[in-house]
C-alpha positions as CSV (number, residue, x, y, z in Angstrom):
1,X,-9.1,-7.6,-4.9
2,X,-7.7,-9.7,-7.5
3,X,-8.1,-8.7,-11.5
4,X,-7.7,-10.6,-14.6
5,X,-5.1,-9.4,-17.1
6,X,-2.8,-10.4,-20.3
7,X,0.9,-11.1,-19.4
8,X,3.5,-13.2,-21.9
9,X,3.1,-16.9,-21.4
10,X,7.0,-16.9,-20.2
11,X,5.9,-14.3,-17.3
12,X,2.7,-16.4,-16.5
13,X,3.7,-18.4,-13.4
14,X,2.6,-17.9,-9.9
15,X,4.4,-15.5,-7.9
16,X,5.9,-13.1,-11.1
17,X,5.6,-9.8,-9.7
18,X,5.6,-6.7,-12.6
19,X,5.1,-3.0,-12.6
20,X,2.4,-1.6,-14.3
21,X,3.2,1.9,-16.2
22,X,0.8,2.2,-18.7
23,X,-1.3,0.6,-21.5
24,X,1.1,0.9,-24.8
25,X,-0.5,2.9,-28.1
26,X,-0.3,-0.7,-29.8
27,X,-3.2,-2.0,-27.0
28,X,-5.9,0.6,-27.2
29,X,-7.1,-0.5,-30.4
30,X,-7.0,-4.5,-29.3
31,X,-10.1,-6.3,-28.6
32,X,-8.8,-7.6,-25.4
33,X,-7.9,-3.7,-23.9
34,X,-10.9,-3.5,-21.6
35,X,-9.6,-6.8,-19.6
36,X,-6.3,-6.4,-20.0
37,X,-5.9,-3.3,-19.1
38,X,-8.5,-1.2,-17.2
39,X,-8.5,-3.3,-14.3
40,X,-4.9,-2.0,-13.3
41,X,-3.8,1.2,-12.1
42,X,-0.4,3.1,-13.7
43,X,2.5,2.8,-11.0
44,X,1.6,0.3,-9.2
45,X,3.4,-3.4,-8.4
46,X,1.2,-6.7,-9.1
47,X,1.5,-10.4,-8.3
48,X,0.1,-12.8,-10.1
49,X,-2.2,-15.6,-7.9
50,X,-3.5,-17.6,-10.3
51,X,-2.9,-18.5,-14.3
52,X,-5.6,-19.1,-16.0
53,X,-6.3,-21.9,-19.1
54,X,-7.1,-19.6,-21.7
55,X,-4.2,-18.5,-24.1
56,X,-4.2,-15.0,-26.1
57,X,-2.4,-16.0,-29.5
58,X,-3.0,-12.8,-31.1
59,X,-1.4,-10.7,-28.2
60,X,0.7,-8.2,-30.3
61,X,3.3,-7.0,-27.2
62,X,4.1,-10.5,-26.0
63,X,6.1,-12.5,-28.1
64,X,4.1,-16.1,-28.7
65,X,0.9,-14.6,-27.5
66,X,0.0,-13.9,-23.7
67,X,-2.2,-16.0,-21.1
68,X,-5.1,-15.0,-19.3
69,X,-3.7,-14.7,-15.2
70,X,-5.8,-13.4,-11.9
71,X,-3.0,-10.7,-10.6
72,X,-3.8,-8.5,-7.3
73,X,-1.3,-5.5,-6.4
74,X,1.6,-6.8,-4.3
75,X,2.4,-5.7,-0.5
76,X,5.4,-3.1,-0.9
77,X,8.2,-3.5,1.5
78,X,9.2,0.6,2.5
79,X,11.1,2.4,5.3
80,X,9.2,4.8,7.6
81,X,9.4,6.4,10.3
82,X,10.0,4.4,13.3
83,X,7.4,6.0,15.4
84,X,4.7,4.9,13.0
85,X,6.2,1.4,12.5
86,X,3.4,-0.6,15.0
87,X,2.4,-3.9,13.5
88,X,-1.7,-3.6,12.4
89,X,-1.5,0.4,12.6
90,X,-3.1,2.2,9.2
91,X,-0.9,5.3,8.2
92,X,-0.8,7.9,5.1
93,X,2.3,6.5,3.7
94,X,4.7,9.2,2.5
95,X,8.3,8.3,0.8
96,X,11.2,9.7,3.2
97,X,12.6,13.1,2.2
98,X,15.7,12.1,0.9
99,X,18.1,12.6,-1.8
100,X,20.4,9.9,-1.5
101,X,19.6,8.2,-4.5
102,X,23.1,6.1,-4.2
103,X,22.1,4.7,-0.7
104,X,21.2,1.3,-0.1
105,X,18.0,2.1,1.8
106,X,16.8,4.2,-1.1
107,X,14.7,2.3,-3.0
108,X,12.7,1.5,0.2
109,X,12.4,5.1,1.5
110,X,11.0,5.8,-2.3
111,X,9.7,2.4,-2.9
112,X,8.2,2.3,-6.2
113,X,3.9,1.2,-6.5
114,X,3.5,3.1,-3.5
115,X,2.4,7.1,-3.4
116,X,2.4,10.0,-1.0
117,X,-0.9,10.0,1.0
118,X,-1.7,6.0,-0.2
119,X,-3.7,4.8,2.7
120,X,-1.6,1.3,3.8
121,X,-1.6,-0.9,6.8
122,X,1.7,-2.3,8.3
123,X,1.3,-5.7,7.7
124,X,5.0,-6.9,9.0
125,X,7.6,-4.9,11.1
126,X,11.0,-6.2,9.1
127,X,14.3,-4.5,10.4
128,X,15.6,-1.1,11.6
129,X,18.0,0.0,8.9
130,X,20.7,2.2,9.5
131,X,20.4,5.8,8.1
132,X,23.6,7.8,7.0
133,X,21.4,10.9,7.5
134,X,20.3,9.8,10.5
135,X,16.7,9.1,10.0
136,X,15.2,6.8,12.5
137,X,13.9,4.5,9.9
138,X,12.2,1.1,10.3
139,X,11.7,-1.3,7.1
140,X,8.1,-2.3,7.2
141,X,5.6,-4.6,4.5
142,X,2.5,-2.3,3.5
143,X,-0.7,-3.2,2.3
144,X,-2.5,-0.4,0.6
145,X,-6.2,-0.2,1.6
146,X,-8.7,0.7,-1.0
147,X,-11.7,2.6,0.6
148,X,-15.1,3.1,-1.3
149,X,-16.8,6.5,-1.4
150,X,-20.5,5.9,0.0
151,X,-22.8,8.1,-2.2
C-alpha cells in the first residue's frame, strides 16, 4: 500500500530507499505532520515509487525544503532457515539467534525494517550463505503482509 510523505528534494528520486525511526520533536508541531508522518511505521525500510510535483519550502529538517513522494515499505532481503525458504510460502519471520555481530551474514539474519513474528511471504529464494555457526541458512527477499482485523 503506497503512502505519501515529505523527504528532501536531494533524496526525492525514484528508487531512494530510507529507514524510518521516528517523527523528530521539530515535526509535531508542523502543519504538514499528519501526511508526512502518520502514514509510516517506526522501524521500518521504505522506497519511494513515485515523486510528486508539489514542493514543501517551509520543511524545517530538510535543507531547501522537501517534496511531496508516494513511498511504500520495501521487500527486506533476510536469511532463514532453509527449511522454510520455499518460494510463495508465508512464514512468522524471526531474526536468527545469533551474536555474531562481526559476521558478514549478520545484517541479514537481523535485517533491519523487519520484526520477530512480522507476517512475510518469500518473494525470491536468493543464495545459501555459508554459516560459521553452522546454521543452515538461506538468503531470501520478504514481503511483509499486512492483514486487517474483521470487526
Amino acid at each position: 500500500m503506497n503512502k505519501i510523505t515529505i523527504i528532501g528534494k536531494q533524496q526525492a528520486k525514484i528508487g531512494y530507499v530510507f529507514l524510518f525511526n521516528k517523527p523528530l520533536t521539530l515535526c509535531l508541531k508542523c502543519k504538514y505532520y499528519k501526511i508526512c508522518m502518520e502514514g509510516l511505521e517506526a522501524g521500518r525500510i521504505y522506497i519511494v515509487k513515485k515523486v510528486l510535483k508539489r514542493a514543501i519550502e517551509e520543511c524545517k529538517i530538510h535543507f531547501n525544503g522537501g517534496k511531496l513522494v508516494e513511498v511504500e515499505e520495501a521487500n527486506i532481503e533476510a536469511n532463514i532457515n532453509a527449511k522454510e525458504a520455499i518460494l510463495g510460502a508465508i512464514i512468522d519471520f524471526h531474526s536468527l539467534d545469533c551474536k555474531n555481530i562481526l559476521c558478514k551474514n549478520y545484517v541479514k539474519c537481523a535485517p533491519l525494517g523487519l520484526r520477530n513474528g512480522d507476517k512475510c511471504k518469500i518473494i525470491e529464494v536468493i543464495d545459501k550463505p555459508t554459516c560459521s555457526l553452522g546454521f543452515p541458512l538461506v538468503s531470501v527477499r520478504l514481503q511483509r503482509l499486512f492483514f486487517h482485523n474483521a470487526q
